[in-house]
N, C-alpha and C positions, 0 to 999 in steps of 0.2 A: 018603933015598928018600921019606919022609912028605913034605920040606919041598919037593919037586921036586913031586911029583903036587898039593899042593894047590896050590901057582903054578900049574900046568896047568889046573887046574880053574877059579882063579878068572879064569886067562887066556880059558879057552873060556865062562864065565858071564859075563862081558864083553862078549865079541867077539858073542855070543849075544844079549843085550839090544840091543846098541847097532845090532845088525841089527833088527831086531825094532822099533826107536821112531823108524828111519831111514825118510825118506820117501822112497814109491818112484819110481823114475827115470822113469816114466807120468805121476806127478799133475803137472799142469798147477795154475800159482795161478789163481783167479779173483781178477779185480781188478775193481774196482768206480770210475764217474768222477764224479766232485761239480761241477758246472759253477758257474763263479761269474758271474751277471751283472753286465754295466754298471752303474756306481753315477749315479744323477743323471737327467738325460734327455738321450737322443744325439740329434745336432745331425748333419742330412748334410752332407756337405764337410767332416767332423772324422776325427780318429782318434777308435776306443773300445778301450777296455783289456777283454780278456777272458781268465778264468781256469778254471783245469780241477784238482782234485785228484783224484790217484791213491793209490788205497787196496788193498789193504795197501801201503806203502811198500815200491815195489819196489830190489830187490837184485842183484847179480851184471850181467849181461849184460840183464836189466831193465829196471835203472837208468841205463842209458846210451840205452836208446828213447825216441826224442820224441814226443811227442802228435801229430796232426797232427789241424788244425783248417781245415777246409771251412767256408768264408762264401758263403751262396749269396744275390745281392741280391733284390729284388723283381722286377726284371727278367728275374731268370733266370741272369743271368751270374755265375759262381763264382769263388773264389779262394781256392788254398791255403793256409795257412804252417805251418813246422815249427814246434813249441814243445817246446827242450828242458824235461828235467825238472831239477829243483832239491831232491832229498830229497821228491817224491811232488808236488811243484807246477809248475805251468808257469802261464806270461800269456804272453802277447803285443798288442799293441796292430796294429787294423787300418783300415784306410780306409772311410768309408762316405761312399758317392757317393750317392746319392738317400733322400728321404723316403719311410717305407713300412716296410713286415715283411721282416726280415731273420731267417733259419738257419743257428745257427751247430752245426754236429757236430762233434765231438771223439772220434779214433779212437787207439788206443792198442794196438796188435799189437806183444807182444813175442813175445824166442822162447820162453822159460822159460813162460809161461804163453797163459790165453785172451785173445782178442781182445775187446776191451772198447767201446764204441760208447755215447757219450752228445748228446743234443740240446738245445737252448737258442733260444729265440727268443723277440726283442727287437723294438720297435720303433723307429724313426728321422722325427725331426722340421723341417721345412725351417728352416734356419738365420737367426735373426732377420738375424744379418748379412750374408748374401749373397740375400737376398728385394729390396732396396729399392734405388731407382733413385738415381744422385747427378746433381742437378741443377743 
């Protein structure tokens, strides 16, 4: 009878803590996005490589969210793309059609956690090689 009631005991001082240090099915993670710029100077008419890390590195149902990244040119006119993640990183490389200021936003809505929204902007420079006339 001793050896049955203290199993019980340390069965329910268990089951007691691990309730207790468990997190609650409410908290949302905050995630945080580290944008990486362009390395070099961008050239219009080129692709540029752009990078986003997601922190904490997300998990579960998370980790299968892709970044997406809104490029809005100088002119005005937009373009999406998806960038999966890769253990808390994503790139993807995109088109830049004119010389000028370019924003690039980076939005990260999982479902486990909050929506996360970061900003970046770069400038873009007329391309030595498509400036000059062949005569």
């Amino acid at each position: 009878m001793k050896f049955a009631r203290a199993i019980l005991t340390a069965t329910a001082l268990t089951g007691s803590a691990a309730l207790a240090l468990a997190p609650t099915a409410s908290a949302a993670t905050a995630y945080r996005l580290a944008t990486v710029p362009p390395i070099g100077t961008v050239y219009a008419h080129n692709l540029v490589t752009l990078g986003v890390s997601v922190g904490p590195i997300p998990t579960g149902p998370d980790a299968s969210t892709p970044v997406i990244l809104t490029v809005t040119e100088p002119g005005g006119d937009a373009h999406t793309v998806t960038m999966p993640l890769t253990f808390g990183v994503a790139t993807a490389a995109t088109p830049i059609h004119e010389a000028g200021r370019y924003t690039a936003t980076f939005t990260f809505a999982p479902p486990g956690g909050d929506r996360a929204e970061a900003t970046l902007q770069f400038d873009a420079v007329e391309s030595p090689l498509t400036g000059g006339s062949s005569s």
